[in-house]
C-alpha positions in Angstrom: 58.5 91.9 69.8 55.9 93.1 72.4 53.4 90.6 73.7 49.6 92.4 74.6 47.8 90.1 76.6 44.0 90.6 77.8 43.2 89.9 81.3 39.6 88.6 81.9 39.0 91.0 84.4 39.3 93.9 81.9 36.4 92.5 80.3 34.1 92.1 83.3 31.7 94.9 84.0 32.0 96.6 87.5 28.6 96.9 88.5 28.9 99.3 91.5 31.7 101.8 89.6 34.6 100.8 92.2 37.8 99.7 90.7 38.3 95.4 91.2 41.5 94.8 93.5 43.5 93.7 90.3 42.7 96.3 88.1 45.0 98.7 89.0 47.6 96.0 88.6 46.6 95.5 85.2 46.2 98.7 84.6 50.1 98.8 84.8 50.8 96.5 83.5 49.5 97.6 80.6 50.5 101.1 80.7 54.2 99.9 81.0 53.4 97.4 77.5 52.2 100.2 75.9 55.7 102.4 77.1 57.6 99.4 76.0 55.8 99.7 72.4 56.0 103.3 72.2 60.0 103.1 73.0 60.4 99.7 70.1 58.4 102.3 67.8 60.8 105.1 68.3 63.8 102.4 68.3 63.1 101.6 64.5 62.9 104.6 63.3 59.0 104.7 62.4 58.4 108.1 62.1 61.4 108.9 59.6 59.0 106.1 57.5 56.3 107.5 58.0 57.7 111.1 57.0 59.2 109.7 53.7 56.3 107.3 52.3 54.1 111.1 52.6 56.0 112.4 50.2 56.8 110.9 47.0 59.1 113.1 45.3 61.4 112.3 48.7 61.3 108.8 47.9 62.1 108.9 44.3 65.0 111.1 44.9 66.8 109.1 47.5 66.0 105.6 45.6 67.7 107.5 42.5 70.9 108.6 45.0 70.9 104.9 46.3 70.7 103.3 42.5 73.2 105.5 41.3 75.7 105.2 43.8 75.3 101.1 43.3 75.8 101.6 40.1 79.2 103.7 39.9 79.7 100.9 42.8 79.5 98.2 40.7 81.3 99.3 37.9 84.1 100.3 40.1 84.0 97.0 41.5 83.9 94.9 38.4 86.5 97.1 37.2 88.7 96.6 39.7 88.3 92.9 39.2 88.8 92.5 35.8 92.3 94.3 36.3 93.5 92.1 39.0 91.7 89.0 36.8 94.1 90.5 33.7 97.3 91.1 35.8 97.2 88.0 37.5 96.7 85.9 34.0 99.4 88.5 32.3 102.3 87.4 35.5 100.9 83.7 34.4 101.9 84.2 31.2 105.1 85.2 31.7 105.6 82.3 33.7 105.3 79.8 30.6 103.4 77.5 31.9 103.3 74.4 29.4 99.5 73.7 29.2 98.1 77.1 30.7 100.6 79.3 29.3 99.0 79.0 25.6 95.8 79.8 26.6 96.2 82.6 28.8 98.2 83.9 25.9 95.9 83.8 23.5 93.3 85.0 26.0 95.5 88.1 26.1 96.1 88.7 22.7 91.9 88.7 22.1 92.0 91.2 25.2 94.5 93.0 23.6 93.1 93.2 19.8 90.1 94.2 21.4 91.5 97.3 22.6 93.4 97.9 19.7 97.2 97.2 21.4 98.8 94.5 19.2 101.4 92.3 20.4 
């Protein structure tokens, strides 16, 4: 973040219309902290803001593109995970575990009456 500091001497009056010794100093100094906060403006990308909260029909249609492409994201993703969540307690299954076996079997079974497959 940019720091602006006032100098006292910017606030003093010249009487006689000659620039004080240390102006011209500060007078740089705060040209190059108002370069520096012109190039951090550019930097993030202000303008391309700026540009889309003036129209609103932009904003809508690229908050719709984002939404639905989290959408078709997540259901991708969850199902993606249910399969491996399925496979991994079908290959348990098999197995025969004496305690888990049973009721990853009949977790399966529900899965599978759900869908209409019967065993």
């Amino acid at each position: 973040m940019v720091k602006i500091t006032r100098h006292k001497d910017l606030d003093q009056k010249n009487i006689q219309g000659t620039p004080q010794p240390d102006q011209e100093g500060i007078t740089k100094k705060l040209g190059d902290q108002v370069q520096l906060l012109s190039d951090y403006i550019n930097k993030i990308g202000i303008h391309e803001y700026m540009v889309l909260c003036r129209n609103p029909r932009r904003i809508i249609t690229v908050n719709l593109i984002a939404g639905l492409f989290r959408g078709v994201g997540v259901a991708i993703g969850f199902t993606l995970l249910t399969a491996l969540v399925l496979f991994v307690l079908n290959r348990l299954a098999i197995l025969n575990l004496p305690f888990f076996g049973d009721i990853i079997v009949e977790l399966l079974r529900y899965v599978d009456n759900t869908r209409g497959i019967r065993l």
